[in-house]
N, C-alpha and C positions, 0 to 999 in steps of 0.2 A: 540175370534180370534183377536181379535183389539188390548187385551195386551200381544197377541203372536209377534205381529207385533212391537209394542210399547218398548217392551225387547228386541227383536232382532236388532233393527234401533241405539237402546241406547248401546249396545253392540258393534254393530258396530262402533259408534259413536267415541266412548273410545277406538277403536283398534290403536295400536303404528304401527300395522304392514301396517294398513290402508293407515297412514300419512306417513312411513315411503315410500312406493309405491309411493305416490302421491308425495314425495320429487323427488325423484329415475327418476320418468316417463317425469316430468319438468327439471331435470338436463339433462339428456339425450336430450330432445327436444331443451332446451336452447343450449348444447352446439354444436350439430350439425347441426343445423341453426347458431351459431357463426361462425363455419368452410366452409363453403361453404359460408357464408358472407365475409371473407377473402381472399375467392380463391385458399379454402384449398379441396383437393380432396380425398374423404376415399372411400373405400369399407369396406365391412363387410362379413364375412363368417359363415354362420351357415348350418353346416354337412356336408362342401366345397360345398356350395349353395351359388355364392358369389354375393354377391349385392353393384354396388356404387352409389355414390352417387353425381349427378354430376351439380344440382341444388337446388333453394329451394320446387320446385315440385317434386324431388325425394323422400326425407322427408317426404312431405306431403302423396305422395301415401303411404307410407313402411309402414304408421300405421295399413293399412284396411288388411297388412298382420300378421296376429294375430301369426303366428307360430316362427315370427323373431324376436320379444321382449313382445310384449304391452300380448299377449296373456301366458306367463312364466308367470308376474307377476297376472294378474289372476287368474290365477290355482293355485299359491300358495296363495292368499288372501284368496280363496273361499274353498279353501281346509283345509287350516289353520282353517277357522274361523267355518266351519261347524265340523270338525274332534275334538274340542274343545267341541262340547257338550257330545260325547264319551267318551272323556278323563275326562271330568267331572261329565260325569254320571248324567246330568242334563234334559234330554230324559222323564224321569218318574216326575220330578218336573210335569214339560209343561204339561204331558199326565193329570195327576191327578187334574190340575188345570184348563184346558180347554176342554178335552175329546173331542178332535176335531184333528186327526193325519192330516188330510185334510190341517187346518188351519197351523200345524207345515211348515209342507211341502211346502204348496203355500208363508210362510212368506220365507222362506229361497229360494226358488226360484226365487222369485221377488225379494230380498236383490241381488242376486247373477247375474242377468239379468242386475240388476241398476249399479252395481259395474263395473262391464266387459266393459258397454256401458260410464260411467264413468273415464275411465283410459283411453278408445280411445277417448274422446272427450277432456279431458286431456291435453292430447298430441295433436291436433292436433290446440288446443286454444294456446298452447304455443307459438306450429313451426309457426302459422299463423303472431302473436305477434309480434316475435320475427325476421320475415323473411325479413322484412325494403320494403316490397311491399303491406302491407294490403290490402289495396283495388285494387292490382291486382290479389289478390289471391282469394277476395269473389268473384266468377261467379256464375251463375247457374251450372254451372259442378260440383264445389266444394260443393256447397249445396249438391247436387243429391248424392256427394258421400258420404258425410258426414250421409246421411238419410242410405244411403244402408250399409253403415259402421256401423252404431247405430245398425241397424237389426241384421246385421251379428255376433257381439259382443253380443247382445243380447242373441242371439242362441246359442253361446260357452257358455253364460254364464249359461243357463236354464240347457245344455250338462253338462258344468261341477261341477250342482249341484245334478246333479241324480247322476255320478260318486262317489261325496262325500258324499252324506245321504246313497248311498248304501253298502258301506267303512266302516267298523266299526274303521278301524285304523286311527288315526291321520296321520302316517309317510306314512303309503301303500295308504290313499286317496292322498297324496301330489304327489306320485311317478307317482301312473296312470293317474292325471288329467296332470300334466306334458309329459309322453308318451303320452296321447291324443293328446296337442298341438304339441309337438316337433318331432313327427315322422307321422302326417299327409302327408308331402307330400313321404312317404315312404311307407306309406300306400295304397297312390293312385297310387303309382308306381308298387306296387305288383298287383293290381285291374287291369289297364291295360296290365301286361303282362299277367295276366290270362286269361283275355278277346281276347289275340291277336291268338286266337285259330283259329278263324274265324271271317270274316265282318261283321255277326251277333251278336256273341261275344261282338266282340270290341265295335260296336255300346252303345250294353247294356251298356258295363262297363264303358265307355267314357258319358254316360246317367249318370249311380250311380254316376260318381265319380265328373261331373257338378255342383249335386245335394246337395253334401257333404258341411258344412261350407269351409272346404278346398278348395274344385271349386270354388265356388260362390270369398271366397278371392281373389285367383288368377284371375278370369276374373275379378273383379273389377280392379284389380292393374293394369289387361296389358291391359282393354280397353277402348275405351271412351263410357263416359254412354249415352244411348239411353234409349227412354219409356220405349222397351221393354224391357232390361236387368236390368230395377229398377223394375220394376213391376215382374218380375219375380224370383229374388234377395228378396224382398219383401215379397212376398208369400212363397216361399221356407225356407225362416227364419223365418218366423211365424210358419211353419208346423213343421218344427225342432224341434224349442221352445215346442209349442203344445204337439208333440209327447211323447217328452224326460220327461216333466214336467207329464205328464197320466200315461207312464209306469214308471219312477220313485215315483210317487205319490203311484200307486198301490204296487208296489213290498213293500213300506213303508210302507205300513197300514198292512202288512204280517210279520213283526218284530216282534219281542219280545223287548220293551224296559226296 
């Protein structure tokens, strides 16, 4: 198991597409912490969802929202990079040499958790940097969110590596782990109107849709953090994680490699 782990870290290591993200994620954060250091004022629209941006605090919040940029380049790293042993047909090396599908799976899991929680901290080591406040920016708040932020990234990331082990295509794991991100809050939109049937309904689905990495993002963004909303942020992204990682695990060991 250890040089399941070993080859896949060294793989990663060597990825263009890796560094080429991590350029990508620092330009971005550099240059819109430049523009609001000037008293330049932007918005952003993603799916006429429009977002501005009207300090260096805006910035900071917009990472913990995975669906509006940091969370794209994920899904395609983690897509890219697990869709690649498909396309190379390298499945049966691994098997024959470890006989452990367990170990396949928990390696690229935890690769793919690290990486997610890696590009939002990323970004937000940059905007911090680079925001000419440093040390009004470290609070206990910013901590708090930075933790519930790791988690939440975390859990996309576990999410969108059961999407890609269970993907046999390169191009079609890239497409759905992208619709996973990019149409979350159209998801939860459908969720609530279905729910609006009745107050019982609604309840439930306004419950699911809390529950969802998608919820959890949004009330990070639009609230200020209290015990109870990390602790439970917290939990809810571990079970995520948990979940996705069990049933993705299992349905893998059900493969034909």
């Amino acid at each position: 198991m250890t040089n399941i782990w070993k080859s896949d870290l060294y793989r990663f290591g060597k990825s263009k597409l890796f560094y080429g993200i991590v350029a990508v994620t620092s330009i971005i954060a550099l240059s819109l912490m430049s523009m609001i250091r000037q008293d330049i004022r932007l918005g952003i629209s993603v799916f006429g969802d429009l977002t501005a941006f009207k300090s260096a605090d805006d910035i900071i919040r917009i990472g913990v929202q995975y669906h509006k940029g940091l969370g794209i380049f994920a899904s395609i790293l983690i897509a890219v990079f697990i869709g690649q042993e498909y396309s190379w047909k390298t499945w049966q090396n691994k098997w024959i040499t470890n006989k452990s599908r367990v170990g396949i799976y928990l390696s690229k899991a935890v690769l793919s958790a690290a990486a997610s929680v890696v590009i939002f901290l990323l970004f937000q080591t940059v905007a911090v940097l680079c925001s000419g406040n440093i040390q009004g920016m470290l609070t206990g708040g910013y901590a708090l969110m930075i933790l519930c932020g790791s988690f939440i990234y975390a859990a996309l990331g576990a999410v969108l590596c059961m999407l890609s082990m269970l993907i046999r295509s390169n191009i079609a794991s890239v497409i759905v782990c992208l619709g996973y991100v990019m149409l979350g809050e159209t998801l939860a939109s459908v969720i609530r109107n279905i729910g609006s049937l009745s107050d019982s309904t609604a309840k439930l689905s306004e419950w699911v849709v809390s529950h969802t990495i998608y919820g959890m993002s949004s009330a990070l963004f639009a609230s200020s953090i209290s015990a109870t909303n990390v602790l439970s942020i917290l939990i809810n992204s571990a079970a995520i994680a948990f979940l996705s990682t069990a049933v993705g695990m299992f349905l893998f060991r059900k493969y034909e490699l």
